[in-house]
C-alpha positions as CSV (number, residue, x, y, z in Angstrom):
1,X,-63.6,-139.5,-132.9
2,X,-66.7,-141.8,-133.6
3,X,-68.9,-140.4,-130.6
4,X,-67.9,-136.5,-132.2
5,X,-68.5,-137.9,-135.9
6,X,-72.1,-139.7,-135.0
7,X,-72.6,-136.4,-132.7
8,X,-71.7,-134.2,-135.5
9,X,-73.8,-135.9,-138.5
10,X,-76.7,-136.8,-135.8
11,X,-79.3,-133.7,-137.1
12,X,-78.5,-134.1,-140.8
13,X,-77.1,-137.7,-142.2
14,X,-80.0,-139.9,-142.9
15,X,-80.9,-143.1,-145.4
16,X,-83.8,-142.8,-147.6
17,X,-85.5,-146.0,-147.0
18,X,-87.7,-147.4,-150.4
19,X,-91.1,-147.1,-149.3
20,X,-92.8,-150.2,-148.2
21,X,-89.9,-152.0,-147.3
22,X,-87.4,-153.0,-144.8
23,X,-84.0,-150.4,-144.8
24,X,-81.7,-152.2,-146.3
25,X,-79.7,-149.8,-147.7
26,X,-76.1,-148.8,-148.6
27,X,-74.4,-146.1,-146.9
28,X,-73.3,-147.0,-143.4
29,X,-75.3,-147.4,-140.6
30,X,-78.1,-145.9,-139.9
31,X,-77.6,-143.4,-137.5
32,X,-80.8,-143.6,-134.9
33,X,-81.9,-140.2,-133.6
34,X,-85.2,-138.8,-132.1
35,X,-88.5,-138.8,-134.4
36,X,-86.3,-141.1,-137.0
37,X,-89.5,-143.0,-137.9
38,X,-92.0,-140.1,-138.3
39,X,-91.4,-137.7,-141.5
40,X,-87.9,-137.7,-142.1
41,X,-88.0,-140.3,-145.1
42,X,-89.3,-138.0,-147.3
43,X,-92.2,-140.0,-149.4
44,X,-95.0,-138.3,-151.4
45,X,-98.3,-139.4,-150.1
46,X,-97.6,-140.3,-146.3
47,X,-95.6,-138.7,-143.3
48,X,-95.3,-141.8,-141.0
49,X,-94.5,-145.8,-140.7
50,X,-96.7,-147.3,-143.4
51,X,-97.8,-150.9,-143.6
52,X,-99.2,-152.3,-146.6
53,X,-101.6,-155.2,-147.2
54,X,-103.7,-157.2,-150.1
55,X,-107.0,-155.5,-149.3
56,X,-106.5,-151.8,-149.2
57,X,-104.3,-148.9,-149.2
58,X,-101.4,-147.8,-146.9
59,X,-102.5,-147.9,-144.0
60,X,-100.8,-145.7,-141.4
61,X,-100.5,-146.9,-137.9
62,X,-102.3,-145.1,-135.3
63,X,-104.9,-144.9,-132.6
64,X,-107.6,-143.0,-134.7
65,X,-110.3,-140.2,-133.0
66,X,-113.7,-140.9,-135.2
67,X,-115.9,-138.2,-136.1
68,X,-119.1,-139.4,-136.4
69,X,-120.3,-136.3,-138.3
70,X,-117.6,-136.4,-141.0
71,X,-117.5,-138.8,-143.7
72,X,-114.0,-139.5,-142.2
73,X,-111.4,-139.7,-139.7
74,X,-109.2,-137.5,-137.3
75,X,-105.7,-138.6,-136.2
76,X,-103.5,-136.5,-134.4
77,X,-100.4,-138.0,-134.1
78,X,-97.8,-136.3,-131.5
79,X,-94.7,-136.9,-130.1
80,X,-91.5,-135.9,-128.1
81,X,-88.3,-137.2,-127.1
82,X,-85.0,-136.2,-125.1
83,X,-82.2,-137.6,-124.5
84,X,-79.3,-136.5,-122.4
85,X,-75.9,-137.8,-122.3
86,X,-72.6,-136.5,-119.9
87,X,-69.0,-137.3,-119.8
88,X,-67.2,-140.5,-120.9
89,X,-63.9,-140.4,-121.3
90,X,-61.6,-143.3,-123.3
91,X,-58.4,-143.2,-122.4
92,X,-55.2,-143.9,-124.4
93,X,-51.9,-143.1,-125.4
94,X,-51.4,-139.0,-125.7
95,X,-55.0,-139.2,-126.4
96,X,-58.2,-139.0,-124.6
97,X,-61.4,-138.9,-126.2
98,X,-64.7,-137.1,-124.2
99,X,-68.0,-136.1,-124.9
100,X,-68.4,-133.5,-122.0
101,X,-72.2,-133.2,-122.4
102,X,-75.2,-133.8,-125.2
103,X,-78.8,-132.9,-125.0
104,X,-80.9,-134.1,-127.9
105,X,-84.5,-132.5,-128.1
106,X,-87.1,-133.5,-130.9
107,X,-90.9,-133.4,-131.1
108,X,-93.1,-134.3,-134.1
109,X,-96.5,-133.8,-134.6
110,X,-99.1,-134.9,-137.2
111,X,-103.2,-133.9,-138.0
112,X,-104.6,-136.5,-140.6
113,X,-108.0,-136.8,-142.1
114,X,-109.2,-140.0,-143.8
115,X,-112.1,-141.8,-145.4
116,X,-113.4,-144.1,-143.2
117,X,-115.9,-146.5,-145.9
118,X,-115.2,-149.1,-147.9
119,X,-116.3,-147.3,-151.2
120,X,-113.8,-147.5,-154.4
121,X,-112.6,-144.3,-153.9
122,X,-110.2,-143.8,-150.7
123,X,-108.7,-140.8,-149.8
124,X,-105.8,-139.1,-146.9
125,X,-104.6,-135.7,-146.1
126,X,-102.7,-134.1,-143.5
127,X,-100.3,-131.8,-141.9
128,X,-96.5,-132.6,-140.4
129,X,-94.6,-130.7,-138.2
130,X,-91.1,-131.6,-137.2
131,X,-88.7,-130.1,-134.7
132,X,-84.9,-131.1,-133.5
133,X,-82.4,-129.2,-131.0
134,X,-78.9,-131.1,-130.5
135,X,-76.5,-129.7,-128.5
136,X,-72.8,-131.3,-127.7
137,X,-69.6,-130.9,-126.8
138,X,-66.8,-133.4,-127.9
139,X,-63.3,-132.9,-126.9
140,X,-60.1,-135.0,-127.6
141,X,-57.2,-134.2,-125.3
142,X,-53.3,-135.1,-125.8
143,X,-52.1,-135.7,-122.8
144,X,-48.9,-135.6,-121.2
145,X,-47.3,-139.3,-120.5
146,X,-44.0,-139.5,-118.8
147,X,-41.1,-141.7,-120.5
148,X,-41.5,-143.8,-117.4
149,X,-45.1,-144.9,-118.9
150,X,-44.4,-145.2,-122.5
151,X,-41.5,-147.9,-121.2
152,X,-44.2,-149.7,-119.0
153,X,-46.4,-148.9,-122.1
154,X,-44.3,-151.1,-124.2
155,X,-43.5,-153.7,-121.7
156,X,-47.3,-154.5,-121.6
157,X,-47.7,-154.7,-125.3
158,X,-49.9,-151.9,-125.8
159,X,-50.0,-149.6,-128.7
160,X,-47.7,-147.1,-129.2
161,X,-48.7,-145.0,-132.2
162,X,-45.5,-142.6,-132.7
163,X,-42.9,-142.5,-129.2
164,X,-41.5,-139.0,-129.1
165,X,-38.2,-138.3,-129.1
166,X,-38.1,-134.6,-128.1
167,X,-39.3,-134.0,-124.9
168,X,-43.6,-134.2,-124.4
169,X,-46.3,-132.8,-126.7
170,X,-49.9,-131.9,-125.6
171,X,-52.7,-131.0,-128.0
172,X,-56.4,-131.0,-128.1
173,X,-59.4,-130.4,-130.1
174,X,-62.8,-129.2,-128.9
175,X,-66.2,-129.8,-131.1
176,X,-69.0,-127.0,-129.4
177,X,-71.8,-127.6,-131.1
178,X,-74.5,-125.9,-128.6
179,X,-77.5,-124.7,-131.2
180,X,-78.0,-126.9,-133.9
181,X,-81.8,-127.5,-135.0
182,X,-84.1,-128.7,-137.9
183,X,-87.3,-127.2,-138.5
184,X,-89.9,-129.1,-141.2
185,X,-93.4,-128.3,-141.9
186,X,-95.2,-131.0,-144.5
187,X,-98.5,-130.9,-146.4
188,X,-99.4,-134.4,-147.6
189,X,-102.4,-136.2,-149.7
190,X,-102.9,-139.5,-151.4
191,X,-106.0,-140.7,-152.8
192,X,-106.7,-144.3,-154.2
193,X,-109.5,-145.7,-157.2
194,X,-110.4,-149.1,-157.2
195,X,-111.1,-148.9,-161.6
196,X,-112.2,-152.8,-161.0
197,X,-112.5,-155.2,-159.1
198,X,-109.0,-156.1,-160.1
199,X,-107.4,-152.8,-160.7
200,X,-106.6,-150.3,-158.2
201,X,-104.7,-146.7,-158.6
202,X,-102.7,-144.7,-156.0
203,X,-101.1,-141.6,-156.4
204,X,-100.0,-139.0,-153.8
205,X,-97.7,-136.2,-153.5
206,X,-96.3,-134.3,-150.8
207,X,-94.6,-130.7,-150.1
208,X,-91.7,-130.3,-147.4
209,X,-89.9,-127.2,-146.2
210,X,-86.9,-127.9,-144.2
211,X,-85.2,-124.7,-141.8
212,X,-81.9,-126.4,-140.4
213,X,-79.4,-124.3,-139.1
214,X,-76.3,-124.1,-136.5
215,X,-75.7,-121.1,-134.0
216,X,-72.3,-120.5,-132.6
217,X,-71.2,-123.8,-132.8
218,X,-67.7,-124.4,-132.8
219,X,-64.4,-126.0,-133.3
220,X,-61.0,-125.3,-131.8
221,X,-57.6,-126.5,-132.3
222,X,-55.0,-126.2,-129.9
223,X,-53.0,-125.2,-130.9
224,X,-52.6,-126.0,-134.6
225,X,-54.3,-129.8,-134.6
226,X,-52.4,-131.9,-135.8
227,X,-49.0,-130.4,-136.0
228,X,-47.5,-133.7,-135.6
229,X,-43.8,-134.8,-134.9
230,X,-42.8,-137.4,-137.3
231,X,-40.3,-140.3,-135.3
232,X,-36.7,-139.2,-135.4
233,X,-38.0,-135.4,-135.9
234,X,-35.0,-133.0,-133.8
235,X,-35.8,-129.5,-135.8
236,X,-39.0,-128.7,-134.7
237,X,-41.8,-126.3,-136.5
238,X,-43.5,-122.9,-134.7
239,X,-46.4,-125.0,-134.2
240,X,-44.3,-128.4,-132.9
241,X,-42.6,-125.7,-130.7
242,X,-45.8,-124.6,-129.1
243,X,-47.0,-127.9,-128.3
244,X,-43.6,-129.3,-126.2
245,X,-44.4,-129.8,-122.9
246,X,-40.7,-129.3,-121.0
247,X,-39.0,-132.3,-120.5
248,X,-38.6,-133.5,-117.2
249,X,-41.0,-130.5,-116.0
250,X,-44.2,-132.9,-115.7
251,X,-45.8,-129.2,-116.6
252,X,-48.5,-129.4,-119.6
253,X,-49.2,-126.2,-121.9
254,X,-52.4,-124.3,-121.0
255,X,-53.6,-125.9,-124.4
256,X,-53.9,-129.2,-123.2
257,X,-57.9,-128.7,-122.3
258,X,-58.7,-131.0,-119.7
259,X,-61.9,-132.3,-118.6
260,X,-64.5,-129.9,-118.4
261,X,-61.8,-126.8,-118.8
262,X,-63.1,-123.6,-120.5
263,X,-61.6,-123.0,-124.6
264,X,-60.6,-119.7,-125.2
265,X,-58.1,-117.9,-127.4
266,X,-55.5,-117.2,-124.8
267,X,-55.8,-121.1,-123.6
268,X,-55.8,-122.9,-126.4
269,X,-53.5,-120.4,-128.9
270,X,-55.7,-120.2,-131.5
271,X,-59.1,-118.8,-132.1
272,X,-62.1,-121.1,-133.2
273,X,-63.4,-122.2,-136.7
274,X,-67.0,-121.1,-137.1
275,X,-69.7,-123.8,-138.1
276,X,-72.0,-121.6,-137.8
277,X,-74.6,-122.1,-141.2
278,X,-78.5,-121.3,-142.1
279,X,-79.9,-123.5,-144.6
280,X,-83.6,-123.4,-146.1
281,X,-84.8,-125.9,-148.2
282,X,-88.1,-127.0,-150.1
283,X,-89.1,-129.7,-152.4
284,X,-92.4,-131.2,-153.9
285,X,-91.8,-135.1,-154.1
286,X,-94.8,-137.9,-155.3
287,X,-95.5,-141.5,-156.0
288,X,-97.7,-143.3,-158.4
289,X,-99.0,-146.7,-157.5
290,X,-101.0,-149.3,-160.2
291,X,-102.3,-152.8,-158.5
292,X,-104.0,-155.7,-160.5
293,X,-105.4,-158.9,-158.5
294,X,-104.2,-161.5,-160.4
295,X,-106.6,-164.1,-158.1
296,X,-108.0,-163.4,-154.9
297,X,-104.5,-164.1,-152.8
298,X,-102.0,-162.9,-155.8
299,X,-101.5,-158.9,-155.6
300,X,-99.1,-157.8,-158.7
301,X,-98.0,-153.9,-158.4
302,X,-95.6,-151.6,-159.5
303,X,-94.3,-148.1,-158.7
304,X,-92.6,-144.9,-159.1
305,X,-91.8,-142.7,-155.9
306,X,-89.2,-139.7,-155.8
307,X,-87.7,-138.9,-152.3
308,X,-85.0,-136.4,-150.8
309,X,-82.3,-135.7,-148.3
310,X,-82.3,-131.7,-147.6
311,X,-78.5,-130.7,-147.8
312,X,-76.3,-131.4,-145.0
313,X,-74.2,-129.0,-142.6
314,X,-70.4,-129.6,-141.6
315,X,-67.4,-129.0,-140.0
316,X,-66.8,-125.1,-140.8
317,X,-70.4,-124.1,-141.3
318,X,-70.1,-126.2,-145.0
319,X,-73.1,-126.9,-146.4
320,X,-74.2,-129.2,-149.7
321,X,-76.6,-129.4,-152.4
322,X,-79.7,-132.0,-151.3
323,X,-79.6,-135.7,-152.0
324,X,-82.4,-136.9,-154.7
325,X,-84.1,-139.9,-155.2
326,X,-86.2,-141.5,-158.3
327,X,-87.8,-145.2,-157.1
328,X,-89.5,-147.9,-159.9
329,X,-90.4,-151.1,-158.1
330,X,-92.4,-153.8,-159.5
331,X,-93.1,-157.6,-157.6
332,X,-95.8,-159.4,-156.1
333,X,-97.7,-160.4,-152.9
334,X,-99.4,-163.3,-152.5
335,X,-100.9,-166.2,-149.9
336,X,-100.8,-169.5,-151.3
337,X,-102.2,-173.0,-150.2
338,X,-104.7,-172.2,-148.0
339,X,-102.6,-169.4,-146.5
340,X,-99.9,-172.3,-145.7
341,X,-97.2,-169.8,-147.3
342,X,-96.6,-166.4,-147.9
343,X,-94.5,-165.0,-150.5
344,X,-93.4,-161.4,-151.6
345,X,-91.1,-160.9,-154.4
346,X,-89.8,-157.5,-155.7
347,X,-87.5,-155.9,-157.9
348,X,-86.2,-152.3,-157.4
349,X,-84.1,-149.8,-159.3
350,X,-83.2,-147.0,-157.2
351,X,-81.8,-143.4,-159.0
352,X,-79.6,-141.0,-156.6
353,X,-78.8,-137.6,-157.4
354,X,-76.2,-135.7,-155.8
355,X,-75.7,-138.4,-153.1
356,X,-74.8,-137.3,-149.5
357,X,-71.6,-138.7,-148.6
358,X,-69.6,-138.1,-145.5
359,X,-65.1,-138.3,-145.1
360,X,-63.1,-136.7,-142.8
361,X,-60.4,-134.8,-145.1
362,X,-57.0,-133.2,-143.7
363,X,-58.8,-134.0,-139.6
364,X,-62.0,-132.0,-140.6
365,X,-65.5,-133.8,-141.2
366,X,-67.1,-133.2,-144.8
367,X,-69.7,-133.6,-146.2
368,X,-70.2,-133.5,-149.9
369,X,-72.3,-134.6,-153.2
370,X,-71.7,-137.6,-155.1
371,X,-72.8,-137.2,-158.8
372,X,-75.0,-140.1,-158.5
373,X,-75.8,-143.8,-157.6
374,X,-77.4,-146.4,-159.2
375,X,-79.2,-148.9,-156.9
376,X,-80.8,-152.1,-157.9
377,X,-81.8,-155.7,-157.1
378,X,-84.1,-157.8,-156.4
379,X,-85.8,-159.2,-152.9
380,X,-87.9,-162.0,-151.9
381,X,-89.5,-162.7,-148.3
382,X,-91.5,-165.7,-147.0
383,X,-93.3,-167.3,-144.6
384,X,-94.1,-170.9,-144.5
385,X,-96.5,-172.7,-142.3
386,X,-95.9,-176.4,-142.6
387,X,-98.0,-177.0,-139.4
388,X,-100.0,-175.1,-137.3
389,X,-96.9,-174.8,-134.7
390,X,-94.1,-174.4,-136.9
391,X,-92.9,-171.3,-138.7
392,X,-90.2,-171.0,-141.3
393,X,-89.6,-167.3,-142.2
394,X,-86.6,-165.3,-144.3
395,X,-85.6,-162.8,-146.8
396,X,-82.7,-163.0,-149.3
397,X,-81.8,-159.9,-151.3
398,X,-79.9,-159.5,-154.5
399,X,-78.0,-155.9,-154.6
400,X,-75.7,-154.2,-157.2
401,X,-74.8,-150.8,-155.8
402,X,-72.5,-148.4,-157.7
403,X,-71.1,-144.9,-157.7
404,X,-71.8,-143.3,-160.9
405,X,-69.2,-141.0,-162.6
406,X,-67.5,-138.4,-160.4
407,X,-64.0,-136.9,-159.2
408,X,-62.8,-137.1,-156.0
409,X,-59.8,-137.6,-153.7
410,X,-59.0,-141.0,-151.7
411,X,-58.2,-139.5,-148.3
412,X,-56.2,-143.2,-147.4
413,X,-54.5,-143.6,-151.0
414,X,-52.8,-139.8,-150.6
415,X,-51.7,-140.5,-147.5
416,X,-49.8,-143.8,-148.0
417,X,-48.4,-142.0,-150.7
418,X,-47.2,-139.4,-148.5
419,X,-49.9,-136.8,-150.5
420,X,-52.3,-134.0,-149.2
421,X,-56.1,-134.0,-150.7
422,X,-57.1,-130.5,-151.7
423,X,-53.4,-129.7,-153.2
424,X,-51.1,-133.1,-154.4
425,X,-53.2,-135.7,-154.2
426,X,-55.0,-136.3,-157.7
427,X,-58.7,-136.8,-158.2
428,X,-60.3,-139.8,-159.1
429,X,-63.2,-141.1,-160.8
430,X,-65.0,-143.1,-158.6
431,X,-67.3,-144.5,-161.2
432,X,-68.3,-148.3,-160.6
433,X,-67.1,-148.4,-157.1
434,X,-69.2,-150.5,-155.0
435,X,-71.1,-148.7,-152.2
436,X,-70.7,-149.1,-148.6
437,X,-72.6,-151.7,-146.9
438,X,-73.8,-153.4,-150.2
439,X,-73.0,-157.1,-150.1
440,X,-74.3,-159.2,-153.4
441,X,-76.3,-161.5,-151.7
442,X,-77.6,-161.4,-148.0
443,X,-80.3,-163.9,-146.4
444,X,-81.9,-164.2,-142.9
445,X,-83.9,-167.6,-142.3
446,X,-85.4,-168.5,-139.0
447,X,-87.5,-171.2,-137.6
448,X,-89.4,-171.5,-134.6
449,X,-91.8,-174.5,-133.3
450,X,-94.7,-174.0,-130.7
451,X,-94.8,-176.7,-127.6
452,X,-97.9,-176.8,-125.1
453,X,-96.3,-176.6,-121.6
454,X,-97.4,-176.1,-118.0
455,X,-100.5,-174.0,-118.8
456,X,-98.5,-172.2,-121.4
457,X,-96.9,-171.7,-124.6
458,X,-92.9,-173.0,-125.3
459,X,-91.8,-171.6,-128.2
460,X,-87.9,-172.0,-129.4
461,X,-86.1,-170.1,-131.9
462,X,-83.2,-170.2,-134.1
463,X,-81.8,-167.6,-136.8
464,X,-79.1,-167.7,-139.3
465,X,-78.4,-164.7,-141.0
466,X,-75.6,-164.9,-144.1
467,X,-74.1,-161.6,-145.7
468,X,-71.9,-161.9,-149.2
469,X,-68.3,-159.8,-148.8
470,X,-68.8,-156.0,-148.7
471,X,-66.9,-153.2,-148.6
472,X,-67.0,-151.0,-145.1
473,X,-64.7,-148.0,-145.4
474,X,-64.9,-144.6,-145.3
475,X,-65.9,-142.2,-148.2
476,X,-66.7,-143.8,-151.5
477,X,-63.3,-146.0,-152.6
478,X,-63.5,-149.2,-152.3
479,X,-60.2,-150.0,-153.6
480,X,-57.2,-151.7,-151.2
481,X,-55.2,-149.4,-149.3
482,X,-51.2,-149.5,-150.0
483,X,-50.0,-151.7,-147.5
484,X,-53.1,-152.8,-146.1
485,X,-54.5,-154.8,-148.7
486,X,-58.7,-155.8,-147.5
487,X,-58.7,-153.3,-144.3
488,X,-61.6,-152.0,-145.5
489,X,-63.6,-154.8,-146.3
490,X,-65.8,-157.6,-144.8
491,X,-65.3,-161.2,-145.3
492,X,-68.5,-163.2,-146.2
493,X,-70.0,-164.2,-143.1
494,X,-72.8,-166.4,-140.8
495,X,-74.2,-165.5,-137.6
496,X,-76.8,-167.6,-135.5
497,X,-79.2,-166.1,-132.8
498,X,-80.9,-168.6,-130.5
499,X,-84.0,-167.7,-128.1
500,X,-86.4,-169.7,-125.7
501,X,-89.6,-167.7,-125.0
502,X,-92.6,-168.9,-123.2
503,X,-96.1,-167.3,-123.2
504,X,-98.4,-168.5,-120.3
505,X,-102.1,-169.2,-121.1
506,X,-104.3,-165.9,-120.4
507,X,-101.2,-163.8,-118.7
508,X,-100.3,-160.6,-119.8
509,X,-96.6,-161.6,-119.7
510,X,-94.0,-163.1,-121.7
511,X,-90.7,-164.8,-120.6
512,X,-87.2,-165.3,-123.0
513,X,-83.7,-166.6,-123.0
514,X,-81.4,-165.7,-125.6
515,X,-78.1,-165.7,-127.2
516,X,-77.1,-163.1,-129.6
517,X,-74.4,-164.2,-132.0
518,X,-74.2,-167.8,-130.9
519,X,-71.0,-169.0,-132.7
520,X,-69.1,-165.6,-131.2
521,X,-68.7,-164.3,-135.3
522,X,-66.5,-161.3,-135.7
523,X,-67.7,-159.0,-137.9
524,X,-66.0,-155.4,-138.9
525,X,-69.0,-152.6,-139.1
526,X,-66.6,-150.1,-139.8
527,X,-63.3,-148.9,-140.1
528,X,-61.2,-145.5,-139.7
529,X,-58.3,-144.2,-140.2
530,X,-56.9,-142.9,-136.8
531,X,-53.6,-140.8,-138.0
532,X,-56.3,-139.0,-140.6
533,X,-59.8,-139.4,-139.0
534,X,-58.6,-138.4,-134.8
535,X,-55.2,-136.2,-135.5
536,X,-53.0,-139.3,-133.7
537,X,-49.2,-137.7,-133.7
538,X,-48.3,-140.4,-136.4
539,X,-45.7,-140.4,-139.4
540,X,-46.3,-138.5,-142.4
541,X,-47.0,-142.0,-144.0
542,X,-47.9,-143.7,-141.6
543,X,-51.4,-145.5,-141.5
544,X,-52.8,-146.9,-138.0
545,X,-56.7,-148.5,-138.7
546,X,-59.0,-149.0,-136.2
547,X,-61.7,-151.5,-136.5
548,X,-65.8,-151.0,-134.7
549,X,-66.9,-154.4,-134.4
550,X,-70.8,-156.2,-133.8
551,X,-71.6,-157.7,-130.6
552,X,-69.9,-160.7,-129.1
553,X,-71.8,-163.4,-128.4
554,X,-74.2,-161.9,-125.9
555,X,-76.4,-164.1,-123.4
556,X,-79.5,-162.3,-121.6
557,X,-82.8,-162.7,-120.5
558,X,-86.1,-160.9,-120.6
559,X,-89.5,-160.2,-119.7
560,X,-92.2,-158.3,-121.8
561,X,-95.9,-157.1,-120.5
562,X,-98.7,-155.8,-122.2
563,X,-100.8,-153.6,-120.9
């Protein structure tokens, strides 16, 4: 269900980044997809990675096309991308997971024009133009297993989620998702006034109109997902009836889809729920910028910037309101001793309105609006040069990252208490829960030291990264389940990456060793609910959680080039 879940949210469920800085945000994962890093953070004042430095204003990254007869610059900035994917299949008991096939088209492009002199007043304008096509097809099958394998089954030790005691059942689900697309067109400008030779104003604003729609797509349940047989069950329901495969027959229903079978009405006995939706959206967004040069290396600023997330689509053609975002930063940059360190030090408090949030309710993925979030904290990154060879860099963050007031229904809570959310389960304010992915405290610190060898450069390199406890689960509780008290959270952990890379003297190439996640550190990324989130045939109480996990430790080698 997570390759149909990441499949389904891949056009519309993105992080808003703050600008300036490192994604370290709440929320879950970010979900990479084609043109991710051009446009669809939605900043006043720039369209594209931005990079900013003591001595001037954002400056976006680009090979640039002078004009010598323009007090300026011309960068056009395209780009396309594709990526295809076909069958896998993950096999297990009654259940078989497949994405059948996936095509993901995007293509971006950008025209910017730009002062090109160092004179007090700086100035940039442009155009954006952003385009996606996803299609995919995810189906999970229930397949017929003879008693004869559920015995071997338990024998070997493996999982048995419900063993059924009247006859064989066969099911399946089919996600047809073969048009979905975002359009977005952008206008952007952002002009800077160096006041002094200390003082330096930025503002910028920028208006984005976002077409996002879904043709046909499609989901079917066949033939009444999940009509599920509870252990012990010997009266059996319409829809239980229609999914018995005889005993002793070995003969499946024509439900059961199989890989790369055609859905249809007649096959699946039942027609398909329509996701088909048409969304247009448009909203003016800006930042305001004030820097004073404290000394010629210190750099004090502070900020405002509003962002947005246009609404999202779902299972069922569903749509939501957009996702708003209000910004105010302050900190400092600065190079100290002689350049010997560099330290950054910033404080954030981050407004959400109507946050996006994402929870599959009664087997279908929603999508819905949080009333709010409140985001703040503080960060700090360095880099220290004791030496000409040695290098000791990090980051440490502070977060506190809460829900504000709304009602809503705990998906895991209703069902351990044998409830239904949309009819017994009650609503509950989620006010002061802790967001996803939000630990208190996190730090990275690496050090690295530079040894003359053989004509080259041998540079080792060791990273320890600690994370506070955080909560991982779906939706926005972050309260123990009955029964299965810290499931959905994270233990405070340490991980250590090690790497050997040497440079040669005047060769284009570069040679490394490295282990990923040294000390072999288990640590949960996510967690779902299988009986709720995939349809498993489990008890009407019964819970069943699976776990994604990071890397093992990983051991590799590689070469890089430059051309």
């Amino acid at each position: 269900m997570e390759d149909h879940a990441r499949a389904a949210r891949h056009l519309h469920r993105r992080l808003l980044p703050r600008p300036g800085r490192r994604q370290r945000l709440p929320g879950g994962r970010a979900e990479g997809r084609p043109g991710a890093a051009l446009g669809v953070d939605r900043h006043a004042g720039h369209a594209g990675p931005v990079h900013h430095d003591l001595q001037g204003p954002p400056q976006l990254q680009a090979d640039r096309v002078a004009r010598p007869d323009l007090p300026g610059q011309l960068e056009p900035l395209p780009a396309h991308q594709r990526q295809r994917r076909r069958r896998r299949r993950l096999p297990g008991f009654k259940s078989e997971n497949r994405t059948e096939w996936a095509k993901f088209d995007s293509y971006s492009h950008e025209l910017q024009a730009r002062s090109d002199n160092d004179a007090p007043f700086q100035w940039v304008g442009g155009l954006f133009v952003f385009g996606e096509k996803n299609k995919v097809r995810f189906d999970i099958d229930r397949s017929q297993i003879s008693q004869a394998t559920v015995a071997q089954d338990i024998a070997a030790g493996s999982v048995i989620f419900v063993q059924p005691t009247v006859g064989q059942y066969a099911s399946a689900m089919s996600f047809n998702q073969g048009n979905r697309q975002l359009k977005s067109n952008a206008a952007f400008a952002q002009i800077s006034q160096q006041l002094t030779e200390q003082i330096k104003l930025t503002g910028g604003a920028r208006y984005t109109k976002d077409h996002k729609f879904d043709i046909g797509g499609q989901n079917w349940a066949c033939p009444n997902w999940p009509a599920n047989v509870p252990l012990g069950t010997s009266v059996l329901t319409a829809d239980q009836i229609r999914q018995l495969v005889t005993p002793g027959s070995g003969l499946i229903n024509s439900h059961n889809i199989g890989p790369g079978g055609a859905v249809t009405a007649a096959g699946c006995g039942n027609t398909a729920g329509d996701n088909s939706a048409d969304l247009k959206y448009s909203q003016s967004t800006w930042l305001g910028r004030v820097e004073y040069k404290l000394a010629p290396q210190i750099l004090l600023f502070g900020s405002v910037t509003t962002g947005f997330h246009s609404p999202a689509i779902g299972d069922g053609g569903a749509t939501t309101k957009p996702e708003k975002l209000t910004s105010y930063e302050i900190g400092f940059k600065s190079d100290l001793f002689n350049r010997e360190l560099t330290l950054n030090l910033d404080a954030f408090w981050m407004k959400y309105k109507d946050k996006l949030e994402s929870q599959v309710v009664n087997s279908v993925l929603a999508n819905f609006n949080a009333a709010g979030a409140t985001v703040k904290g503080v960060e700090a990154e360095w880099t220290w040069r004791p030496t000409r060879l040695d290098r000791l860099t990090g980051n440490a963050t502070y977060l506190k990252a809460v829900y504000d007031d709304f009602l809503s229904c705990d998906v895991d809570a209703a069902r351990a208490n044998g409830q239904s959310c949309g009819s017994t389960a009650p609503l509950v304010n989620v006010g002061g829960a802790t967001m996803k992915h939000a630990p208190k405290f996190a730090t990275t610190i690496q050090y690295e030291h530079d040894f003359a060898l053989g004509g080259g450069q041998l540079t080792p390199r060791a990273s320890l990264h600690y994370e506070g406890d955080s909560f991982i689960g779906s939706g926005a509780f972050n309260g123990d389940v009955p029964g299965h008290a810290g499931v959905k959270r994270q233990d405070a952990y340490t991980t250590l990456d090690l790497s050997l890379r040497y440079q040669p003297t005047n060769k284009a190439y570069t040679a490394e060793l490295f282990v990923q996640n040294a000390t072999d550190k288990a640590v949960k990324l996510d967690v779902t609910e299988l009986c709720t989130d995939t349809g498993m045939p489990c008890q009407p109480t019964q819970q069943i959680y699976g776990a994604f996990y990071n890397q093992p430790r990983t051991f590799g080698a590689r070469v890089s080039m430059k051309f």
